[in-house]
N, C-alpha and C positions, 0 to 999 in steps of 0.2 A: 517418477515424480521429479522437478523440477527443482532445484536445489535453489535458485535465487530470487523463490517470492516469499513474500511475509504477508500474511493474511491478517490484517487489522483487524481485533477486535473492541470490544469494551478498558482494555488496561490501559492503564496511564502512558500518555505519549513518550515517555521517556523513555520506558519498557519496549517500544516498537524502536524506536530512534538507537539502541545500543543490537536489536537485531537487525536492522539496518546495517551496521557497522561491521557485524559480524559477516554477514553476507557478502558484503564489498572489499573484505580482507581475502577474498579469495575468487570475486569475480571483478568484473569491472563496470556489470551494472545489476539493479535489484527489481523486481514488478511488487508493486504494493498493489492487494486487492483486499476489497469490501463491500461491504452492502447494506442502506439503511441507514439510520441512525450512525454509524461508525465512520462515514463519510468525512466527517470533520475531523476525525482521530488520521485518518490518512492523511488528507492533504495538511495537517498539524504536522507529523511526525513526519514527513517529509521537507517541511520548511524548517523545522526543529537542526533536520540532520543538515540540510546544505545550509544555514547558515550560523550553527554551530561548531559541527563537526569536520564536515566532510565539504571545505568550502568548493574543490573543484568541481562539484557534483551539479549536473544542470536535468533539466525535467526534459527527457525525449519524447514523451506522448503519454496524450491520456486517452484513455477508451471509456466510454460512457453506455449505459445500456440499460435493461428493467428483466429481473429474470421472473418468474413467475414462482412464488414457492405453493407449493402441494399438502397441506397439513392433512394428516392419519383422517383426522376428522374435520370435519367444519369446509369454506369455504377456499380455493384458492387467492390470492393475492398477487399482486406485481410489486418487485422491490425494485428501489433504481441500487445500480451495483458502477462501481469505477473500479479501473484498473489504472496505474501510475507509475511508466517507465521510468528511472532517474540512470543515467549513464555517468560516469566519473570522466572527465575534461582530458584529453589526452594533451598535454604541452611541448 
């Protein structure tokens, strides 16, 4: 497993914005991913952290995509899902 992504959920963007931080205290960049509705909590908590916290922090790529989720029962669906490289500014 990958130790520098934070998987956005439903919590308060603040909640993502301090693992964010934790993250980047030990690399020098972080992947935010999610999917859905939660869409806005990422790219939230990533503007939260670079211009709050972490101002040398710049956004290296976003990947954009639709995965298909599989429920036990019922119908399949397509969710759109983003991924959000932020790299910390080397000076």
């Amino acid at each position: 497993m990958n130790d520098n992504i934070v998987c956005i959920g439903s919590k308060p963007v603040m909640d993502y914005g301090t693992a964010i931080q934790q993250v980047l205290a030990s690399s020098d960049s972080v992947r935010l991913k999610t999917r859905g509705k939660a869409i806005s909590h990422a790219v939230s908590a990533a503007e939260v952290t670079r211009n709050r916290f972490i101002t040398d922090l710049k956004g290296k790529s976003i990947n954009i995509g639709t995965e298909e989720l599989k429920p036990e029962t019922g119908r399949s669906r397509n969710v759109s899902s983003i991924t959000i490289r932020l790299k910390k500014e080397v000076k």
